[in-house]
N, C-alpha and C positions, 0 to 999 in steps of 0.2 A: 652875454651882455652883463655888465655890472647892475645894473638896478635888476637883474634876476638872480642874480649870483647867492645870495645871503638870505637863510641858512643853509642853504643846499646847490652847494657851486654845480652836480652833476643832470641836476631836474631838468633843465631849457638847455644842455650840451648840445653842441653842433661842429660842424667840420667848415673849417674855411673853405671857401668865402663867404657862404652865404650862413647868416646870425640868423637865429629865431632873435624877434625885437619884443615878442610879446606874447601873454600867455595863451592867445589864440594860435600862436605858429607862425604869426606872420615874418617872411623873412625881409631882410635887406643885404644886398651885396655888398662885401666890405673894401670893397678892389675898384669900389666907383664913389666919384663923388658928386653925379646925378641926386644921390638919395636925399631928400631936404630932411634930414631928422638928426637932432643930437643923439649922440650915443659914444658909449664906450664898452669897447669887446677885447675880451682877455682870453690869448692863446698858452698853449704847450706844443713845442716841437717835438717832434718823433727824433731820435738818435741824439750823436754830439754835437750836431750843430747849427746853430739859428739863423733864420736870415730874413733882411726883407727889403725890397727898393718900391721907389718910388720915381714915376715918370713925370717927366713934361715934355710931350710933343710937341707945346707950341715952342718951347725955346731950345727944341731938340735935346734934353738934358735929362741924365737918369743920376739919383742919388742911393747908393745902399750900404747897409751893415750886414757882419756877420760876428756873430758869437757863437764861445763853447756853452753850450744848455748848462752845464752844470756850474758854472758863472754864473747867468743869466736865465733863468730858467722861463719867464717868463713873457711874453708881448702884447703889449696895451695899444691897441688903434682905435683913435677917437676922430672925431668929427664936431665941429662947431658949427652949428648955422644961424647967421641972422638974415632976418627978413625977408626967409625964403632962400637963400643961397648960402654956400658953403665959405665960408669965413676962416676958417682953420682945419689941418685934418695934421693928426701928431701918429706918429710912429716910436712910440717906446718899449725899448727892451728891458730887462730890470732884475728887479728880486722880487717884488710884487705883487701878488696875484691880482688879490681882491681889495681893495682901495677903503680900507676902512680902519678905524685904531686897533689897538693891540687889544685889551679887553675886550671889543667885539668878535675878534678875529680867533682868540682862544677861549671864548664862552662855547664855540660849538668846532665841532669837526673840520675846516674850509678848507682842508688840505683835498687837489683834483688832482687824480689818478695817482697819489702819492705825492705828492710834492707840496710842499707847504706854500702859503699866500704871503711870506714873509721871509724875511730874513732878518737873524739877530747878531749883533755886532756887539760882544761884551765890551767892557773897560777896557783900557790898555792895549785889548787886542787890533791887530793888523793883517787885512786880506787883500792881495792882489789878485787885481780881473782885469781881460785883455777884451779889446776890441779892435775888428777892423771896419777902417770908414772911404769908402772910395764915392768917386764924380768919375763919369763917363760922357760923351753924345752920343747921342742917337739916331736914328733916321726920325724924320717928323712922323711916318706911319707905322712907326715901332707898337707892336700891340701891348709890350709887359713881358715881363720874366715867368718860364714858366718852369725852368732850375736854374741853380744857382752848384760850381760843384769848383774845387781848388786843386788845381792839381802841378804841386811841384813849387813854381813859381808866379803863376796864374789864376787868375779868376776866370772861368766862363759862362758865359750867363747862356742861356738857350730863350729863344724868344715862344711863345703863348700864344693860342689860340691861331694858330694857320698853317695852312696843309704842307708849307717849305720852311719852318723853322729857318730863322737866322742866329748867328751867333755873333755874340763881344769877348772878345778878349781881350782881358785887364792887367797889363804884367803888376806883380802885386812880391815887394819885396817884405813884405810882414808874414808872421807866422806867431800863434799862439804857442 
């Protein structure tokens, strides 16, 4: 979680989905948006590459991205809530880690597991980064994505948490 992160992004580490929110341990699942709390939580993906979707089974509709990590190294999911209900919940990939200025950021260590909370973009200089953005439907009883894997021309997603797995396939004419 960001308001744990600074000076020591490794102290409150946790594995998705479920965030320690505080320094007692308590967690919150970051895959529901039951949870009534603000918050924002900053991942690292394991290998080259990142992903993440988002459902609505009410209007049958999944949305997700996929990046190379060494693009994007990072993914920031937040949650807004007013007045007891959830208001907003953002999904960002980025360069990113830890959401703070650059003097704060280099007064101490914040690089987690190696990777730096930042990215620096000299003068003049010029860096291209690729992303892919797809929309699919769904079944209205789709539970969520529990991989995500490309193969050739294709997206396939594998559905989460139930004993017969379903699958999508996204024909998918982009390539990093």
């Amino acid at each position: 979680m960001q308001h744990l992160s600074y000076p020591d992004p490794h102290r409150y580490e946790y594995k998705w989905p479920m965030a320690i929110n505080d320094t007692l341990g308590t967690t919150v699942n970051l895959t529901s948006t039951a949870e009534s709390i603000n918050y924002v939580s900053t991942h690292l993906f394991d290998g080259d590459t990142g992903w993440i979707t988002a459902t609505s089974p009410a209007t049958g509709t999944l949305l997700g991205y996929i990046w190379k990590t060494r693009d994007y190294p990072w993914l920031n999911v937040w949650q807004d809530v007013r007045d007891g209900k959830p208001a907003a919940k953002g999904l960002e990939f980025g360069t990113t880690g830890i959401g703070l200025p650059y003097q704060d950021l280099l007064a101490v260590d914040t690089r987690f597991h190696g990777v730096n909370s930042f990215f620096y973009l000299d003068a003049l200089e010029t860096v291209t980064k690729t992303f892919i953005g797809f929309q699919t439907s769904i079944p209205t009883d789709y539970k969520g994505v529990q991989e995500l894997r490309m193969e050739q021309a294709r997206l396939i997603l594998t559905e989460k948490d139930t004993a017969h797995p379903r699958t999508i396939q996204i024909n998918n004419n982009y390539t990093f």
